[in-house]
N, C-alpha and C positions, 0 to 999 in steps of 0.2 A: 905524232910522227912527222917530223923534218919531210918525209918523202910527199907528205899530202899538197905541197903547195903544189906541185909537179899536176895535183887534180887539175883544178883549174884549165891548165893551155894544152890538157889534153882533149881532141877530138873524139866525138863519139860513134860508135863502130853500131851502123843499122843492121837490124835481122828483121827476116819478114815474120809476122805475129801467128801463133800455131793455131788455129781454129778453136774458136772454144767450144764448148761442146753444147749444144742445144736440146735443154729439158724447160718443160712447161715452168716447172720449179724454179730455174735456178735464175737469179738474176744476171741480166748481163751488163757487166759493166762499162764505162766509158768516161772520158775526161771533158768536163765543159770548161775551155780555157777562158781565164779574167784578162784582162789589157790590166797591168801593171802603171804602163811608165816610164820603167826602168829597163837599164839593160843590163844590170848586177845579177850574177849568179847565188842563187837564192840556195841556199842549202841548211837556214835554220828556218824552223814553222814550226807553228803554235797554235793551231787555230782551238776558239774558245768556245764556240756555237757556231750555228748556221752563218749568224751575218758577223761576229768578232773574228779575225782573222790574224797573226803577227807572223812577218818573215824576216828575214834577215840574210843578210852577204855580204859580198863582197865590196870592196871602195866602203869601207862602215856604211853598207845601207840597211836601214830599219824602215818595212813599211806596213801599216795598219789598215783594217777596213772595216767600218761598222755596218756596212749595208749589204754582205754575201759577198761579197768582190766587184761590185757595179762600179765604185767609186776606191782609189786607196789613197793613202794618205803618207807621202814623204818625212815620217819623223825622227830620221837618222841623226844620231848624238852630236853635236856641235865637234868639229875637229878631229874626229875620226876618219875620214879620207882613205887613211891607208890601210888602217886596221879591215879583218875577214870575220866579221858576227856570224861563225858557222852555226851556233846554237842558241833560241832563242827560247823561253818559256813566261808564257804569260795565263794570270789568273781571272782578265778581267778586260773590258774596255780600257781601264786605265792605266792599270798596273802590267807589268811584264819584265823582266828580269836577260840582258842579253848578254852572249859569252865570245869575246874574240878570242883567238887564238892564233899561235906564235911563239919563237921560242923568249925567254926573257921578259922584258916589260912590255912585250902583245899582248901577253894572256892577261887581258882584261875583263870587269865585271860591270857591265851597266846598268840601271834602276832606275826605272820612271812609276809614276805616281799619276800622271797627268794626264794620260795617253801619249806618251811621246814630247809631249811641248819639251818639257825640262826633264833633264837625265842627271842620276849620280853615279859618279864612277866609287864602288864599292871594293874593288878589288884591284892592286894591280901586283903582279907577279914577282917578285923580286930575287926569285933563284934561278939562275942562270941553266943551270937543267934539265929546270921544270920546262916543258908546251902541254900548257893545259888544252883538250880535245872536248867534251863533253856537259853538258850539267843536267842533273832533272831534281824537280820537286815531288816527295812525297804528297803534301800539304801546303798550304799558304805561307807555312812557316820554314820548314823542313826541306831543306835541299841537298846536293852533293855536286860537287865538281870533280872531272877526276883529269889527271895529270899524266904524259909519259913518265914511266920510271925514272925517280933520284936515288941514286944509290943502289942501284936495284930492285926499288921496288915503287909502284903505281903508286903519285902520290893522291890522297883525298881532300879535299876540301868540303867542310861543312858549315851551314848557317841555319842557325835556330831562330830568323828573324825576318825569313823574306826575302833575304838578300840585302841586309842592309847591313851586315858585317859578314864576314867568315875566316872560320880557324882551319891550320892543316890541322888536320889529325894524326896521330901517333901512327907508325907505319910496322911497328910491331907486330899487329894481326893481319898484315897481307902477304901474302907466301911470293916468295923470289921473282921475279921475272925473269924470262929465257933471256940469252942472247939476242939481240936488236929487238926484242917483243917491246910495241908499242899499241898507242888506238892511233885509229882513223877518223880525224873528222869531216867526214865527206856528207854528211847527210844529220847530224846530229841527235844519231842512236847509239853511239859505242857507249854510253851510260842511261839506263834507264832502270826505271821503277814500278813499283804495282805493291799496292796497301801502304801501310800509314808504315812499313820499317822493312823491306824488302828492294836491294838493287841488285845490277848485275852491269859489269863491263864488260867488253871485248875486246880483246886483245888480237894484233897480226904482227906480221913482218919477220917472223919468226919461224922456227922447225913444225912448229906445233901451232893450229889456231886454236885459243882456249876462250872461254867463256867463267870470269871470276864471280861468285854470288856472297853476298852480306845478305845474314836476315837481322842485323842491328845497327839501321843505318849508317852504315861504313865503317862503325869500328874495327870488327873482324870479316875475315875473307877466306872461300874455299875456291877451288881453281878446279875444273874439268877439263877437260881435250873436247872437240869438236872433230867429225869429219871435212869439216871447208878448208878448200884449198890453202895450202902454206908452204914452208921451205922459201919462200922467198918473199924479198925486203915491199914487193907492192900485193900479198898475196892474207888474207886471212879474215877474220869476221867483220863486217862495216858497220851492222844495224842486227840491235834485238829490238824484240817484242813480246810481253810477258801478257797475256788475259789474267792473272790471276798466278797467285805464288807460286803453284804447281806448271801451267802449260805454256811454254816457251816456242819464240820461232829466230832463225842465226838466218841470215844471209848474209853472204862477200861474194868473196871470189878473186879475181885479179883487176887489176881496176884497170888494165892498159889494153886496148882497144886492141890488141893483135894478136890478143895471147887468150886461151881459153879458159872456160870457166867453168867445168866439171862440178859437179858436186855442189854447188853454189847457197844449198838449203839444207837447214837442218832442223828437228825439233827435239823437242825434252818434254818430258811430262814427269819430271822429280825437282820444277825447280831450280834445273840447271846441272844436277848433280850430274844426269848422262847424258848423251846427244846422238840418233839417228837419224843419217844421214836422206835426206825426202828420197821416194822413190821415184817421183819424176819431178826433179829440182827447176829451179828456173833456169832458161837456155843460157844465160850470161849475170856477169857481174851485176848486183845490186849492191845499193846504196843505204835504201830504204824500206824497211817494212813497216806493216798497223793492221792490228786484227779489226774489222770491222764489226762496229756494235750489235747488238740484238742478232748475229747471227752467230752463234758461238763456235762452227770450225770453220771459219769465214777471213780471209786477210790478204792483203794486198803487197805486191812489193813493187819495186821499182828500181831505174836506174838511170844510162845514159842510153841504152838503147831498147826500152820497153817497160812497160808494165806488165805485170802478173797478175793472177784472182788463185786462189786455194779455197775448194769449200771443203777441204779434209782435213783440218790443223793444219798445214803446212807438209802434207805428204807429198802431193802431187799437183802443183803448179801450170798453168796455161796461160799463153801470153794474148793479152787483148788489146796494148796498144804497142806501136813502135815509135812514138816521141820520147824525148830529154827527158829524166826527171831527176834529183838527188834525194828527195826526203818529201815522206806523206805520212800523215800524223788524219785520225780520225777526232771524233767528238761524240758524246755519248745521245745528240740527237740526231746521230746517223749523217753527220754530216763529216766527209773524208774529202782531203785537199792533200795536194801535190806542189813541188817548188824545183827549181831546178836552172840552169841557165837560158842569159836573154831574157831575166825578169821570168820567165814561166812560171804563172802560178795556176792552177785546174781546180774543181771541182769534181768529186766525183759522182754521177749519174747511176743510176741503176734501173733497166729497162726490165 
């Protein structure tokens, strides 16, 4: 969506953080912030483990860190400057695959092998159209990009190779897009996945915020409604998060710092097919969600003016910090990071 650049030079609107609630059980969480370096707005992350880390932004910055965040590492693509690497995914210390976005020959694909040293540009856009938003990987092999509507409808991009090539895919099996319905890439969750052939987009800007699900990696598409805020061009889902093909979590809202954000949370437990609305949502617009590991009704969300914790699927939400974030992405050795602007990149703690 054309309106995402407008993210960026927007100011972030503070709330004070609601009390969380204190049981012997429950952990409480909090951010251990990294010193970056930089002062690029970080809104793609990747982290691989505890100490493999990838983020990405704005002025094409790409930065890595093999040591938890004590140290990162500057390995932004040779001649990128202008380009916005809102989404990054990486498999490894070396390997990582990043997605700029823009309308026409922005929507770029980059490929490193090396850890960064050397990049290939795998993809670049050539339909005028098209502003690709999103990418995620199934598998090492298996990924998807997805696209604002051409022609009316969401286009797909697929590689069966890493990211070392990618085809669109036939747009046959994705059902119309509304009027102005676009994604959002503010956080680098309006395309994501869970198992080796299961994704899910999200869609705003629109009458209606929907949520689209593929169970055959992107060839076909089913479309749901969502309770998050819509009817208008900056207002509708920003970030999923799937645990598992069945249990889903939406956050959005309105992403402009004056305007409210009612409703801001939702869950599904069909996979996407329905969505109710949380019953105590997060107080404002998010960006970003990630179910945290080994705790199964456990996830975090984020935005520009707080963090969230849910230990109920995504019912009912309480705010633990009131710093910046756009995008926090977990690891399956419990380790959860956050990204956001002025370089913010956190760790997440659990006392």
């Amino acid at each position: 969506m054309r309106l995402r650049i407008v993210l960026s030079a927007l100011s972030a609107a503070v709330v004070l953080a609601a009390p969380l609630p204190a049981h012997a059980d429950t952990p409480q969480p909090g951010w251990d912030l990294k010193a970056t370096g930089v002062t690029a707005r970080l809104r793609g992350l990747s982290p691989v483990s505890r100490d493999v880390v990838w983020a990405s932004g704005s002025g094409g910055t790409v930065l890595r860190t093999v040591d938890g965040g004590r140290s990162w590492q500057n390995v932004s693509p040779h001649g990128t400057a202008a380009l916005q690497f809102r989404d990054i995914e990486a498999f490894d210390a070396r390997r990582a695959v990043a997605l700029s976005i823009g309308a026409g020959t922005d929507s770029r694909v980059y490929r490193t092998e090396d850890g960064g040293r050397t990049w290939a540009e795998t993809f670049r856009n050539d339909e005028p159209q098209a502003f690709y938003d999103c990418l995620t990987f199934f598998d090492r092999r298996h990924g998807l990009a997805m696209s604002d509507p051409v022609d009316g409808r969401f286009r797909i991009l697929a590689t069966e190779d890493g990211g070392r090539s990618w085809q669109v895919l036939p747009s046959g099996g994705m059902p119309p897009a509304l009027p102005s319905e676009a994604g959002f890439a503010a956080g680098g969750q309006c395309l994501v996945s869970s198992g080796s052939r299961d994704a899910w987009l999200a869609g705003g800007g629109a009458e209606r915020a929907r949520v689209f699900h593929s169970g055959d990696r992107g060839r076909t598409w089913t479309v749901a409604d969502t309770p998050i805020p819509a009817g208008d061009p900056a207002r509708g889902v920003f970030a999923l998060a799937f645990r598992d093909r069945h249990r889903g979590i939406a956050v959005g809202g309105d992403y402009r710092p004056d305007q409210q954000s009612p409703s801001a949370g939702a869950v599904s437990r069909d996979g996407g097919a329905t969505w109710r609305p949380a019953s105590a949502p997060p107080p404002a617009y998010r960006s970003g969600v990630a179910w945290l590991p080994h705790l199964p009704l456990a996830a975090i969300a984020v935005g520009p003016s707080g963090s969230d914790v849910t230990y109920s699927g995504g019912r009912s939400w309480h705010t633990f910090d009131t710093g910046s974030f756009d995008t926090v992405s977990c690891t399956r050795d419990l380790s959860c990071w956050a990204a956001g602007e002025q370089g913010r990149v956190a760790r997440l703690t659990l006392g």
